[in-house]
N, C-alpha and C positions, 0 to 999 in steps of 0.2 A: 327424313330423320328416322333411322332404324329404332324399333319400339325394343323396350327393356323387359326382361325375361320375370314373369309374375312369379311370385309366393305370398304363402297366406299363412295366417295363425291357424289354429286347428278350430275348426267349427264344420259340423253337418253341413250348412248350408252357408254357401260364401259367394253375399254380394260382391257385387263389383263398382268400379270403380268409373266415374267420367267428368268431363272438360267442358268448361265454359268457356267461349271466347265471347269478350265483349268487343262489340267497337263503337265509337262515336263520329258523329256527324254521318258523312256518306259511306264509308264502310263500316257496317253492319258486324253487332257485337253477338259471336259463337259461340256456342255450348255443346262442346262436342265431346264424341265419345270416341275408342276406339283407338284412342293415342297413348299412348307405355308415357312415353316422356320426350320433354322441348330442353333444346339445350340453348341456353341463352344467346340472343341474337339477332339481326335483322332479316326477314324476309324482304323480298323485292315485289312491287306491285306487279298488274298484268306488264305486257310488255307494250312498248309503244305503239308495232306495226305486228303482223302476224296473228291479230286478236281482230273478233268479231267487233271490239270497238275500242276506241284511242282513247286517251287524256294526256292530252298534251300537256295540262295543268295540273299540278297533282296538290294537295293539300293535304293536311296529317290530323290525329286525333288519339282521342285514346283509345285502347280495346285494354280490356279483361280478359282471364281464360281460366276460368275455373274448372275444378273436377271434386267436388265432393261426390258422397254416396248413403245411400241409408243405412248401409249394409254394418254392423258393427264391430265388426274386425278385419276390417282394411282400411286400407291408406287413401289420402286421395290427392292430386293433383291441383293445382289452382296457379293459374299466371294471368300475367299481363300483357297485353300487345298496345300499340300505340300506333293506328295506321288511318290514312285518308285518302279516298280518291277520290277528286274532282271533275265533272264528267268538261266537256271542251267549252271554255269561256262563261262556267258557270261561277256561279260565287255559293253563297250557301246553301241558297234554294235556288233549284235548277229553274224557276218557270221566272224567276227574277233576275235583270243583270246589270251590274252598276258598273260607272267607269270612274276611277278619281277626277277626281278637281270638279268639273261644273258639266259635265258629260254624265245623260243616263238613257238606257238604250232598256227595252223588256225582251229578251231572247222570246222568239215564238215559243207560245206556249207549247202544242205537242214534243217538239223539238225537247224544250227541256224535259218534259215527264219520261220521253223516252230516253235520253241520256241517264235520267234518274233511275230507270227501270234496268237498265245496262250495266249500270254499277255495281245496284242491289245483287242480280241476280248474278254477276261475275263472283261478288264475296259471299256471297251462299256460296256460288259451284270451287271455290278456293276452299273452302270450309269441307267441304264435305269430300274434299280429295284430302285432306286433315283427317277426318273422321268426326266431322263434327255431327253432332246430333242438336245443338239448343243454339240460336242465332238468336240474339238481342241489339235491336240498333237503336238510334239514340232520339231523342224525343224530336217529334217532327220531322222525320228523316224522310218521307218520300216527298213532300212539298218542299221542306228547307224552315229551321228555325225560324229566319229574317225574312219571313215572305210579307210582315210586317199586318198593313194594312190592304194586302192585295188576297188574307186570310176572306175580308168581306166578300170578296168575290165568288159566285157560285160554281167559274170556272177552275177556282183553286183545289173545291170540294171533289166537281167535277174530274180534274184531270187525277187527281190521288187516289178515286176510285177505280178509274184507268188500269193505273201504277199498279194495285193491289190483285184486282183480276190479271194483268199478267204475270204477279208473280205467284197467284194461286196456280193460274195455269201453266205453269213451267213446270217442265217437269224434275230441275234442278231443286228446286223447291219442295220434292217430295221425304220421305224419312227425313224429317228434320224439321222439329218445332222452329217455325219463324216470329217474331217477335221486332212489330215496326210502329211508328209511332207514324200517324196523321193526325187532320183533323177529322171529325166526325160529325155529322147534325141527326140530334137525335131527339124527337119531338119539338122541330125547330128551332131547338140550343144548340152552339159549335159548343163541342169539348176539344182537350187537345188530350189524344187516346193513344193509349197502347195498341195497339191489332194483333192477334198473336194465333197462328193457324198452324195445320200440320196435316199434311196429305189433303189436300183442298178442300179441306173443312176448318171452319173459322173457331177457335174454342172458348174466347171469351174477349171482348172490348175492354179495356178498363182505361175509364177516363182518369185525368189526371183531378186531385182531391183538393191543392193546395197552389196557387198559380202564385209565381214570383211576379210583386208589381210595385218595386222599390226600384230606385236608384237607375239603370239603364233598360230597363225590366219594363215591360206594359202588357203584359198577357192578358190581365183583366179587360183592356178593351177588346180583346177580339174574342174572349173564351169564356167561359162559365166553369168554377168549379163541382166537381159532383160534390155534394154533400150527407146523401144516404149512406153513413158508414156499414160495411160489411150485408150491403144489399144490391141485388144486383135485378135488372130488370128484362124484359123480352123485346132486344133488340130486331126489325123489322128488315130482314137487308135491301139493298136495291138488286132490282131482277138481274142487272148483269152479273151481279154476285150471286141472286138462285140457281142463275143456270151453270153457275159452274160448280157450287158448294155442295146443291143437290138440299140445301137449307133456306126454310124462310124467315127463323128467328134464331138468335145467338145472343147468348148472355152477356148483358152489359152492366157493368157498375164495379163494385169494389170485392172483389173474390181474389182468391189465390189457386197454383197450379197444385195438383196432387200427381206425380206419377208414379208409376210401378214403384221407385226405387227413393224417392225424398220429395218434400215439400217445396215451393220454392215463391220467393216474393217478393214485388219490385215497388222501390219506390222511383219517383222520377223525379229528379232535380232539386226543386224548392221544398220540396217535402220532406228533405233529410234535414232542412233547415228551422223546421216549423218547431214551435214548443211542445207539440205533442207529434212527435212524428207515428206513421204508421207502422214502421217496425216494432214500436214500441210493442204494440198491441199483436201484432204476427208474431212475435218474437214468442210471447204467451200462449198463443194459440199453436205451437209447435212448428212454426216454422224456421229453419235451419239455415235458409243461404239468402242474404239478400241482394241484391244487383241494383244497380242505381247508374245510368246512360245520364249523365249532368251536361248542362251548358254552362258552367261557372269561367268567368271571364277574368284578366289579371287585373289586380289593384297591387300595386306594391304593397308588400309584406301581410298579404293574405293567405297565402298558402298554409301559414299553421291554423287559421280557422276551418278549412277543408280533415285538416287530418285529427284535426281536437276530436268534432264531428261525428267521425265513425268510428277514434277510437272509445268515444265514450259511448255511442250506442252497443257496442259488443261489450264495452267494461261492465254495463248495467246488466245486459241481458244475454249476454253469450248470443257465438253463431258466428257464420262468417260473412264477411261484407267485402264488397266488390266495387270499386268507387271508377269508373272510366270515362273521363274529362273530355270536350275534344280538346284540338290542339289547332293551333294557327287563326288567318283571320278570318274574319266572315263576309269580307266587304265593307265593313262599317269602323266605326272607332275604335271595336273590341278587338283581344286580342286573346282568344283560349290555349289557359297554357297549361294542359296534361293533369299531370301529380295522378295520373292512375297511381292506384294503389291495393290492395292485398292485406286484408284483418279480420286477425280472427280471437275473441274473447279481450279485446282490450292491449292486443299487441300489431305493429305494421309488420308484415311478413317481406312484403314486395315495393319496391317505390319504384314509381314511373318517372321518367324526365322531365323538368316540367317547361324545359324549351330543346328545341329540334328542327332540323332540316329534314330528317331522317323519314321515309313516308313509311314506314312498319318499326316499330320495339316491341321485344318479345323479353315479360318477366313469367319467371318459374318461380313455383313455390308447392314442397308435397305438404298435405297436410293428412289428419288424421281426425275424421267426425266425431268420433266419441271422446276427441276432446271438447266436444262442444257441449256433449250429454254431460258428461263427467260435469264439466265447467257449472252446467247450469243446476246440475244436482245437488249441488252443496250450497245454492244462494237460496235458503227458507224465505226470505222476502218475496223473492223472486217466484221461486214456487206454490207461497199462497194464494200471489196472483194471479198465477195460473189457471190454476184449481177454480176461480173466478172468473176467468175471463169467457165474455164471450165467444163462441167461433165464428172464423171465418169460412164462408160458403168455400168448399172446394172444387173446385173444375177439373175431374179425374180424367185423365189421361192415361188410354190403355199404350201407352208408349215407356221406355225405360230410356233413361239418360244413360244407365253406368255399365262399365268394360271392367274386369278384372283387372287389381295394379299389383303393382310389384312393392311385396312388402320389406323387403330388406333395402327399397328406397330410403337415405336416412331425409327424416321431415325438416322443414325450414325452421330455421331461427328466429327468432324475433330480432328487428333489428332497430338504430336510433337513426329516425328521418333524416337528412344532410337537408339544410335549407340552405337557400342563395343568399347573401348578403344583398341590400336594397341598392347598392353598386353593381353588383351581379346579375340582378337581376333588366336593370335599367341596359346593361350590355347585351342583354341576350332576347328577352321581348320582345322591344320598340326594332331590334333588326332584324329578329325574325318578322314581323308586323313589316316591315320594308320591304323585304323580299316578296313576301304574298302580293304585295301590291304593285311589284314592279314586272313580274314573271305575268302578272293577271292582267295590266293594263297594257300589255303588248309597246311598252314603249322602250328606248334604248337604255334608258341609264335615269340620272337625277342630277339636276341644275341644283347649287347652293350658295346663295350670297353668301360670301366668308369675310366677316368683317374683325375676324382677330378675338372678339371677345367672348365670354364661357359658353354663350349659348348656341352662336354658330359655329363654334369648336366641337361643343357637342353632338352636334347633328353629323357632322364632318366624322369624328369616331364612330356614332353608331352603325354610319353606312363600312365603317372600316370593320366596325366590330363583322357584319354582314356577308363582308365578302372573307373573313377571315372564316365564319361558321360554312359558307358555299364552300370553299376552298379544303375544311379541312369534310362537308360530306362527299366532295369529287373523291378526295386521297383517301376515303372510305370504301368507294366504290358505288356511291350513288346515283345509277345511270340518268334517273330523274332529272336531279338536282344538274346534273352535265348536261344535259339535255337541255334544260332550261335557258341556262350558259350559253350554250349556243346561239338557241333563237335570240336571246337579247343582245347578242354581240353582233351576229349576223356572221357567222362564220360557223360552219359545218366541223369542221376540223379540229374549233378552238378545245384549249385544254388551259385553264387560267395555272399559270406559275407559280403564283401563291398570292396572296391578298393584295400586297402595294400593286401587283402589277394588273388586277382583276380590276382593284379601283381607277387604277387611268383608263381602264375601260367602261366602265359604269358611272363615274363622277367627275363632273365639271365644276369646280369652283370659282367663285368670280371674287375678285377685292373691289370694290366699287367707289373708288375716292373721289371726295372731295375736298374744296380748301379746307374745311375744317379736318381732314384726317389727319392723323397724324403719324410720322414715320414708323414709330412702334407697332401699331397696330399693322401696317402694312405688311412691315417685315414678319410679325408674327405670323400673318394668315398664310403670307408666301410658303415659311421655313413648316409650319402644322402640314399645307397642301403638298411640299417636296416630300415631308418624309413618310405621308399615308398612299403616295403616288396618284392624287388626282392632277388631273386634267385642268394646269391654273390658265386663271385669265385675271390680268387689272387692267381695270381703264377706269377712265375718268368722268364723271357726270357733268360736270360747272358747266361745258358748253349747253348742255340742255336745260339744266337748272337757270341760268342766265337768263338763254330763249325763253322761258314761259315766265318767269316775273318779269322779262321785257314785255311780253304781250300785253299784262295787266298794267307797267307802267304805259306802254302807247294810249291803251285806252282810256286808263282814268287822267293820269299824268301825274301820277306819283309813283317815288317808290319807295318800298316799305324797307325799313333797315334793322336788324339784331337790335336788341336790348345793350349791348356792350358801344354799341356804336348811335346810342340813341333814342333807341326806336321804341315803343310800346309792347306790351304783352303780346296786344294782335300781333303785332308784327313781323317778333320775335317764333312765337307758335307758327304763325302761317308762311315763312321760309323755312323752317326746320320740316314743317310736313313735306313742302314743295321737292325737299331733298329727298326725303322716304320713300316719297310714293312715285317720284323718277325712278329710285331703284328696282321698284316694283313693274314698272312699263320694259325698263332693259332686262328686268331680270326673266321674263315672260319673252320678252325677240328672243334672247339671246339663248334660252331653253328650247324654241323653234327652228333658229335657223341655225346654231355653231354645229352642229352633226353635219348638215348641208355644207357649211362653209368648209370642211375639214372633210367631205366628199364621201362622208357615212349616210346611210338611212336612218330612217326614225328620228324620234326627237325625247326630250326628258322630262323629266318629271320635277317641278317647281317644288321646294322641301324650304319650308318656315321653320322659324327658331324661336319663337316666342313661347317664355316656359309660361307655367299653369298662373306664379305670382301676378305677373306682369299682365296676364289676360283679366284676372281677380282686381284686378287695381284700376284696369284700361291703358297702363301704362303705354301705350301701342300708340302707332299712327295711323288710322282707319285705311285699308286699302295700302299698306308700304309692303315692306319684306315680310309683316307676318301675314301676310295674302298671299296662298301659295296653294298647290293642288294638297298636300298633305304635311302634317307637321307631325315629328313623330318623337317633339320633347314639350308639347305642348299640355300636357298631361301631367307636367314634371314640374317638382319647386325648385327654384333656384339652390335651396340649400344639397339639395340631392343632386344635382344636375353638379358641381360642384364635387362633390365625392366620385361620383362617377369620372367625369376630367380626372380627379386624382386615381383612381382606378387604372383608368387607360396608362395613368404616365405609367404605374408601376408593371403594368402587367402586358401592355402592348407595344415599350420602348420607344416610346414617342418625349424625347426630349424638350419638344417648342411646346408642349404644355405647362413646362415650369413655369414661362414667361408669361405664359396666358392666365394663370392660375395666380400670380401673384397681382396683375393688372387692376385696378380698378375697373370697375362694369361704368361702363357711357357709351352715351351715342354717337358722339363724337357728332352732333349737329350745328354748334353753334360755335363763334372761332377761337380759334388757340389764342391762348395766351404767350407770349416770347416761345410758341412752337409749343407747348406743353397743353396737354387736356387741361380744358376749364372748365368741364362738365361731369358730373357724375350720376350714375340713376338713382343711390340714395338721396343723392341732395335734390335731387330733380323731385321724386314720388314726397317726400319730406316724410322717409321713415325706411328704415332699413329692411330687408327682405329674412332677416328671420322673425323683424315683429307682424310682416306681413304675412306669413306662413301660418303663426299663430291666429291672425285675424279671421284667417282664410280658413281654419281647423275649427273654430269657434262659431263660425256664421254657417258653416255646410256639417258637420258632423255633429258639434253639439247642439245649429239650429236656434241660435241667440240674434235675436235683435241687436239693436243699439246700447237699451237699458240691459239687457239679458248679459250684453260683450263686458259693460262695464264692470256689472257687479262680480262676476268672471276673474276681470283682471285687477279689481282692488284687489281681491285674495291674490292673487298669483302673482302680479309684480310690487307688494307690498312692500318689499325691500330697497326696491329700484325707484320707486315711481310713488308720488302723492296721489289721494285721490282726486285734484285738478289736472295733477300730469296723464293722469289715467284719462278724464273724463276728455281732456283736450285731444290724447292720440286717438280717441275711439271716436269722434265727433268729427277728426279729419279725414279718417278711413273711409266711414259710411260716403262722407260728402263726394268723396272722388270717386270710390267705388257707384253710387247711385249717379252722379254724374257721367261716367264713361260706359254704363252699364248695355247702351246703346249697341256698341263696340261687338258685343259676345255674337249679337244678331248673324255679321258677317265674318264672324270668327272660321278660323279655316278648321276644315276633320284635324281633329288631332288623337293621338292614340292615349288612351284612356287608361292613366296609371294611378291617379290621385283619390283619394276617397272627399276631396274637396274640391274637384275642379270646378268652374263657373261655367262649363257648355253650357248654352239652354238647346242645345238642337233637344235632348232630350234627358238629360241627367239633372241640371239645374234648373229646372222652369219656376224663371222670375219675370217680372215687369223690364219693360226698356224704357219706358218714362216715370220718373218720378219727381216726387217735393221733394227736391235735394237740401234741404232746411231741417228735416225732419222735425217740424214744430212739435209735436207732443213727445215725440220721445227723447229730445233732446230737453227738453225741459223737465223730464225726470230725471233725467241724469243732472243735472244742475242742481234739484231740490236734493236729493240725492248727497250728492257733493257738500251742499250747503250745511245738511243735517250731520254729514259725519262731519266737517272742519268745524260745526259749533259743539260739538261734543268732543274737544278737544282731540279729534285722531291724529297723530302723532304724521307732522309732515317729513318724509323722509326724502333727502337728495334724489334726485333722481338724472336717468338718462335721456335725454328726445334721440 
């Protein structure tokens, strides 16, 4: 990109101007100098073949690119990139490698550190053919975020110091502040630390101060916060590092960078989210630019708490702020989705996308530092505190970030965030989160029982959503994303035509009938599967369903018969599973061997449909169709999941979603009545799925017991409901919820949308056995009840 011709205001002495590039996850976030200006747009990663090293897998993230300067009359540069490279068959940490479904392999350790080392030092030597001079990567980038509990190990430590000495001794690595996060043990505490060097000398450690250990988050067990604010101590290095730093101590703790030309200060991640963040107090002490490398994961309709965030830490305190997310999965149930972003005094300059196929995005933004002086000059609050605060040690650096800019640049706008609709977003996540997994597990495609109704409707769109985003990054020029295409198809040559015709190549759906199906449903999943062009198959189960309640009648010498024909609860339950969980035996051959039979390689990927209510409830058949390698609406309330179907109808032209959309939700397990459903899942769970959404928001967000749910929903369905009717639906919830609670144990990965999911893998840890009776708190609720109808509370009609 040709550089743009400088001018300056008039001044004796005329600083200059330079560039940050941030990135996250595995390519490393830039701060460079030397660049006039980026005109918006994607850059392309190394290339496949003709490079010292491959990624055949490629993953994406956010980067930052900032250019402030100290200088008081010039202008300065500041963008965003959005880029990831994955080094071959890694997931997020290279020394770790997970495979969906019940497959887990550990990639030899050297093997990965070196793939990690190769990355690193490729987006340094990209950076610095940019002009970059400041490289910031993103917290725990040369081990890998999710290295989890293999953190305990002293070969994690071990091989990270590896990592570090050879990117000290590279000599791509030299003029050019680098800035990596590991971990670090330092008087035999792990921290999880910044490392930040320059010409192969280390200039300061700074562990992380505030560890996220809520909700999907567990830092605390493998890490130690530092706590000595604004102190920093004589770190002792190991000799493989003396002998190449030429140092045998480097300051560790909580300081800030000083160079020739501005101040600079990083928070990492959870810190921007703490009540007292540390910018607060930098902000005071004169520092100007803040950068923040986050691993912040998607929850639907989270994104405005990321931008609130930083827009009010600059509202407070002026300065500019640099926010650079990653982006894609990590191997696990998360799912990072961007929102880079660009602020400065309380306005967004830049937004990043916050879902992508795309493996580099490049935001611009000029700005102007002495709107940050001006800014903070006129807030007397602000300035008293100042005046008080204490400093932070500074780490001087005889190095300068900044290049002359070009003043008759006109500076950016402020502009108003565009968020996703919880529709929109549900379409563009959970299938980017599919693709990552399907390009990573080296398999062909995805098996999907399609049973006609919302939820395996849903699933069936999001993988359409999917190949519609592949489809339209090929017609982008994505040579990546083509690439990828290929090896899953197996065809060198392929060039997918557009989405219907991508999806008969990637998805197979199956209709799985039995006598209780019924033709509606059939025909829907057919006419849903014709028009998204998968790959259909129907057949029929009764012959196997037969066979194996034949075996149980040979041996006992009974047989057991539906509830409509007779038969007891057991009865009734233990045919209907028997139906579910044969689905689940065909649905698994038939994911192994229908590539084979149709004379393709590979095999697919099993995709469950059980949304988030349904998991919350137990509604499920232990071991049926929502046993699957990965579920990617599993995360999702029915209510939402719902809007989204309505989404698709309107915006992807899929007609058989009307029918599906107005259907009643069942399972279609037990027999028809004169041919017509006789079962429903409301009547079946004995409560509709938006009071179970609400239960579900009440017991995980607000954190309410039994007694806690009820007193809750006397206020809230006050109008609807008595306080019996109240204490009766609350008293049925807990019962079934604690009774099927079991269920979550063998619950399949599902991708992680809901701020109430019931996962315990590691989100919800709860008990699997319990007093399903709940004797004392069920008898508060009762006393409860008792005290308000004898105090005459007004019984009002209500709904069940």
């Amino acid at each position: 990109m040709a550089p743009m011709t400088a001018s300056f205001r008039p001044r004796a002495s005329r600083p200059s101007s330079f560039f940050f590039f941030l990135f996250s996850q595995h390519l490393p976030v830039f701060i460079s100098s030397g660049l006039r200006a980026y005109r918006v747009g994607a850059r392309r990663s190394v290339a496949r073949t003709g490079s010292p090293f491959s990624w055949p897998l490629v993953r994406r993230c956010s980067w930052a690119l900032l250019s402030p300067s100290r200088g008081c009359w010039c202008r300065h540069r500041l963008c965003s990139l959005e880029a990831c490279l994955l080094p071959a068959h890694g997931l997020p940490h290279p020394f770790v490698n997970k495979l969906p479904g019940t497959d887990c392999f550990l990639l030899p350790l050297p093997q990965g550190a070196k793939d990690q080392y190769l990355a690193s030092k490729g987006c340094i030597e990209i950076a610095k053919c940019k002009g970059a001079r400041y490289r910031l990567g993103p917290e725990l980038e040369i081990c890998g975020y999710g290295c989890w509990d293999h953190y305990y190990e002293s070969d994690t430590l071990l091989h990270s110091l590896q990592v570090l000495a050879a990117l000290l001794e590279s000599p791509v690595t030299q003029d050019i502040i680098c800035d990596v996060g590991m971990p670090v043990m330092h008087r035999n505490v792990r921290y999880n630390c910044r490392v930040i060097f320059l010409n192969r000398r280390i200039l300061l450690i700074r562990p992380k101060m505030a560890l996220a250990n809520e909700g999907n988050y567990r830092e605390l067990r493998w890490f130690t916060p530092w706590s000595r604010t604004r102190q920093t101590e004589e770190y002792f290095l190991p000799r493989m590092l003396q002998s190449l730093t030429k140092q045998e101590t480097v300051p560790f703790g909580d300081a800030v960078l000083a160079t020739r030309d501005t101040c600079i200060g990083s928070e990492i991640c959870e810190e921007l989210w703490t009540p007292h963040s540390p910018h607060v107090d930098m902000g005071l002490d004169g520092v100007e630019i803040f950068t923040n490398a986050s691993g912040s994961h998607h929850v639907l309709r989270k994104a405005h708490a990321r931008v609130d965030l930083v827009t009010m830490a600059t509202t407070k305190n002026g300065g500019i702020y640099l926010l650079a997310n990653q982006k894609g999965c990590d191997g696990d149930r998360l799912y990072y989705d961007g929102c880079a972003l660009i602020a400065m005094n309380g306005h967004i300059l830049a937004q990043g996308s916050q879902f992508s196929l795309d493996d580099v995005e490049v935001l611009t933004a000029t700005l102007d530092l002495e709107d940050v002086r001006s800014y903070r000059a006129e807030i007397s609050s602000r300035n008293l505190a100042a005046s008080k605060a204490n400093p932070y040690p500074r780490v001087k650096v005889d190095f300068a970030l900044s290049s002359r800019e070009d003043l008759l640049e006109p500076l950016s706008e402020p502009l108003e965030w565009k968020y996703h609709s919880p529709a929109e977003e549900i379409s563009l996540g959970p299938a980017c989160w599919l693709w990552d997994f399907l390009r990573r597990s080296q398999q062909a495609g995805f098996f999907l029982p399609l049973s006609g109704g919302v939820d395996s409707t849903a699933t069936a769109c999001l993988v359409y959503s999917m190949c519609r985003q592949v489809c339209e990054a090929v017609n982008n020029g994505n040579q990546e994303v083509l690439a990828d295409v290929r090896t899953i198809v197996d065809q060198l040559d392929y060039t997918p035509r557009g989405p219907r015709e991508l999806c008969g190549r990637v998805l197979t759906t199956c209709y799985m009938a039995s006598e209780n199906s019924s033709r509606e449903t059939r025909d829907r999943a057919a006419e849903l599967a014709r028009q998204i062009g998968s790959h259909h198959i129907g057949l029929d189960i009764d012959p196997a369903v037969k066979a194996v309640v034949g075996i149980f009648s040979l041996v006992t010498g009974k047989r057991p018969l539906f509830a409509v024909h007779g038969g007891s609860r057991r009865e009734n339950l233990a045919l209907q599973n028997v139906q579910a969980r044969i689905r689940m035996v065909v649905a698994y051959l038939f994911a192994q061997l229908s590539l084979w039979a149709r004379g393709a390689r590979g095999g697919l990927l099993v995709l469950g449909s059980a949304n988030v209510d349904e998991s919350l409830l137990g509604y499920l058949t232990k071991y049926d169709c929502s046993s699957a390698d990965i579920n990617p609406i599993g995360g999702i309330s029915k209510t939402d999941l719902r809007a989204f179907v309505h989404f698709c109808l309107e915006h992807f032209q899929l007609p058989a979603l009307e029918g599906i959309l107005a259907a009643p939700a069942t399972a279609e397990l037990e027999p028809l009545a004169d041919g017509r459903v006789s079962q429903t899942d409301e009547e079946d769970m004995g409560m509709t799925y938006a009071d179970l959404s609400v239960y579900g928001r009440l017991r995980k967000v607000a954190k309410t017991g039994p007694y806690g749910m009820f007193c809750k929903l006397v206020s809230l369905w006050k109008d609807v409901c008595s306080p019996r009717q109240v204490a009766d639906k609350v008293r049925w919830f807990f019962c079934k919820y604690s009774m099927n609670r079991h269920k979550m144990t063998t619950l399949t990965p599902a991708y992680h949308a809901e701020s109430y999911s019931p996962d315990d893998n590691r989100f919800d840890l709860r008990p699997f056995l319990y007093n399903t009776s709940w004797p004392w708190q069920f008898r508060c609720i009762e006393a409860q009840v008792l005290r308000l109808e004898s105090r005459g509370c007004q019984d009002l009609d209500g709904v069940d």
